[in-house]
C-alpha positions in Angstrom: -89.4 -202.9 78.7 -89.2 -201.4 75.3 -91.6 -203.0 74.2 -94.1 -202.3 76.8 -92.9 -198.5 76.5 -93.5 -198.7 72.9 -97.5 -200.3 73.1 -98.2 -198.5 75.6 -97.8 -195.8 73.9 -100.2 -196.9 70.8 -102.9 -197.0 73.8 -101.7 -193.9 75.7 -104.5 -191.0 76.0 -102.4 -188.4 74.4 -103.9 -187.5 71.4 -102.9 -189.7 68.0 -101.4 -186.6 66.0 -98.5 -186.6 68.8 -97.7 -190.4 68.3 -98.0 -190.5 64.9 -95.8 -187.6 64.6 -92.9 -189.4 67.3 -93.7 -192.3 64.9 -92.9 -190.6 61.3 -89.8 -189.3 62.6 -88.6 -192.7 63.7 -89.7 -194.5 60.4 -87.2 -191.5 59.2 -84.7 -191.7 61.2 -84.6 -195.1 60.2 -84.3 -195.0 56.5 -81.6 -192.2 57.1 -78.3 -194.1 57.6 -77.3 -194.1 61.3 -73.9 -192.5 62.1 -74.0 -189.7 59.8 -74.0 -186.1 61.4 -77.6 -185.6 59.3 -78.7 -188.5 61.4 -77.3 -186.9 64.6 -78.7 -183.9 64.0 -81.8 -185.1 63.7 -81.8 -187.5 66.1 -80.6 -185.0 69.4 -83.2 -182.6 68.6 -85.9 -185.0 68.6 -84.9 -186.6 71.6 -84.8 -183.0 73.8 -88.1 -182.0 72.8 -91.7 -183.3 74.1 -92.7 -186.1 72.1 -93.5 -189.7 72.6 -89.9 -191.9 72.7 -91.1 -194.9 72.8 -93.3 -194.9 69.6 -90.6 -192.9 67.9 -87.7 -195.4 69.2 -89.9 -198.6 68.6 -90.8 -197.5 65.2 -87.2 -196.7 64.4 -86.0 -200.0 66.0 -88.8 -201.9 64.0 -88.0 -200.1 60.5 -84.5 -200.7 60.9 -84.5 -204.4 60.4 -86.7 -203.9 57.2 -84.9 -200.7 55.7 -82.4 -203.1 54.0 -85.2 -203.8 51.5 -85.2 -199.9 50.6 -81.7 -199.3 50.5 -81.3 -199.5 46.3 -84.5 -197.5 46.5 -82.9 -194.4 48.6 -79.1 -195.5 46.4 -81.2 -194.8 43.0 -83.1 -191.8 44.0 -80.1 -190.0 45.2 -78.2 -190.9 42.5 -80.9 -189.4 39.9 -81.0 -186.5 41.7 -77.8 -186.1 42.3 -76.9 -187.0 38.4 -79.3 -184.5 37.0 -77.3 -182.2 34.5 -79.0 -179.0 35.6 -78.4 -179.4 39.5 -74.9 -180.8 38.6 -73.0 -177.4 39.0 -75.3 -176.0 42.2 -75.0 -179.2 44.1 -71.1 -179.3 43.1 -71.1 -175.7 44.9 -73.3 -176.4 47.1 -71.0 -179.7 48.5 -67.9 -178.4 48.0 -68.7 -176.1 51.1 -66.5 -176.5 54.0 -68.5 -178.2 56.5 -71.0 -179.7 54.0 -68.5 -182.8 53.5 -69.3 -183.6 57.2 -72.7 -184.8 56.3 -71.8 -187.2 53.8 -74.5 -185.5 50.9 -72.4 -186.4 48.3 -73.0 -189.9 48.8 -76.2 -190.9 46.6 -77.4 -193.2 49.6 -77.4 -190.8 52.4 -78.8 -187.9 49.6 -81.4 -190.3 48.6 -82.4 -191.7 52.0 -82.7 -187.7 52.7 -84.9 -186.9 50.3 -87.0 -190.1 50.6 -87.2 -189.4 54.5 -88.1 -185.8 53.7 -90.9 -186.8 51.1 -92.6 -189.7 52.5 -92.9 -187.8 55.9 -96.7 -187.1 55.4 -97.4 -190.7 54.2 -95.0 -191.7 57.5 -97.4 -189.8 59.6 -100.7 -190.7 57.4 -99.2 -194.7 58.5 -98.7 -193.9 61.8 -102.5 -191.9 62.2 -104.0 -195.6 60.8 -101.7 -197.9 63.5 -102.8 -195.6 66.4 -106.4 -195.4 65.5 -106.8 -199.1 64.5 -104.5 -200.6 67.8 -106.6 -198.1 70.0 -110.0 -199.4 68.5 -109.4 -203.4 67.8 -106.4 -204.2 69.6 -105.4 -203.0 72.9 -108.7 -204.7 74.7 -106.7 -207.9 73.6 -103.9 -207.4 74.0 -104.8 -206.4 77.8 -106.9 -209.3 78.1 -103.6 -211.7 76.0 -100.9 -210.0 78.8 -103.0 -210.8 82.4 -104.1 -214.4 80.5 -100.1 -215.5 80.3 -99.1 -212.7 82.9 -100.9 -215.0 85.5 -98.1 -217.8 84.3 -95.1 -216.5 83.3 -93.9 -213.7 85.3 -91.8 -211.1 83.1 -94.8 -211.2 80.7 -96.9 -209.8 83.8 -94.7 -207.0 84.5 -94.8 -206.4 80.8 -98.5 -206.1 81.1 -98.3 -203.9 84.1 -96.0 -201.9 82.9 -98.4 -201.5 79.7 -101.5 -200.6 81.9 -99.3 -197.6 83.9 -98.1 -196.1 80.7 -102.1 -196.1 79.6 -103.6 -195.1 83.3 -101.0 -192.1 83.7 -101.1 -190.9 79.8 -97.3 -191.6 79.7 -96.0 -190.0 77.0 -92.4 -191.5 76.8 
C-alpha cells in the first residue's frame, strides 16, 4: 500500500511546495548512507514533524536502488574536500571531537554524501516541484482511469486504486 500512499500523494490537494519538500528530503536521505547517526538524526526529525511520508519514503525507497550509481560521486567529493590542505588542520580539530567520531565524518563517503545531499537540496526540491506539477496535470486522470480499467479484474489492483482515490478525496497528507 506504499505505493498507493506514495501516488496518492503526487495527486493529493495539499499544495506542491509541501510534497516536493517531503520529496527532497527523501532523495537526501537516500544518498546519505543509512545507519549512520547523521542519517538517524535526520531521519527521526523528519518523521515527527508534519510532512507528507509517503512522498518522502517512496522517493527515498525509489532513490535507493539507483544511489549506487552516485556512490564514487559522493566517495570523490568528500575526499577533495576532505583532502584540501587548508581545511586539513580545522577538519582534523573539528573530527577529533569527542562525539564527532559517532557520525562517521571522517569517512570521505558519508562527508561527501553530506555535502552532496546538502547542496543539491534546492535542485532535489526544484525535481520534485516538476514531478508534482507534471503527474497532477498529465498523469493522474490516467492513471485513475488505468487503476478502475484492471481494478475491475484483478482485485488487489482495485484496492490499490481505492486506496489512491481516498488519499486524493480526503487531501491525505501521509
Amino acid at each position: 500500500m506504499l505505493i498507493a500512499k506514495f501516488i496518492g500523494a503526487l495527486s493529493a490537494y495539499g499544495r506542491p511546495g509541501q510534497i516536493a519538500f517531503a520529496i527532497a528530503v527523501g532523495i537526501t536521505l537516500a544518498v546519505i548512507p543509512g545507519g549512520t547517526l547523521l542519517w538517524i538524526l535526520i531521519f527521526i526529525p523528519m518523521m515527527l514533524i508534519r510532512i507528507n511520508q509517503a512522498a518522502m519514503l517512496g522517493t527515498m525507497g525509489l532513490v535507493r536502488l539507483a544511489a549506487p550509481l552516485f556512490d564514487s560521486l559522493t566517495e570523490s567529493v568528500g575526499y577533495r574536500i576532505l583532502t584540501v590542505p587548508g581545511l586539513q588542520e580545522p577538519m582534523g580539530r573539528f573530527l577529533s571531537m569527542p562525539a564527532i567520531s559517532w557520525f562517521r565524518l571522517d569517512d570521505s563517503f558519508v562527508f561527501g554524501s553530506l555535502v552532496v545531499g546538502i547542496l543539491g537540496w534546492p535542485l532535489f526540491f526544484a525535481v520534485g516541484i516538476l514531478i508534482v506539477t507534471v503527474f497532477r496535470r498529465y498523469l493522474a486522470g490516467k492513471f485513475k482511469m488505468l487503476f478502475r480499467k484492471i481494478g475491475a479484474k484483478v482485485p488487489w489492483l482495485k484496492k490499490l486504486g481505492i486506496g489512491i482515490s481516498a488519499s486524493r478525496r480526503l487531501g491525505v497528507s501521509l
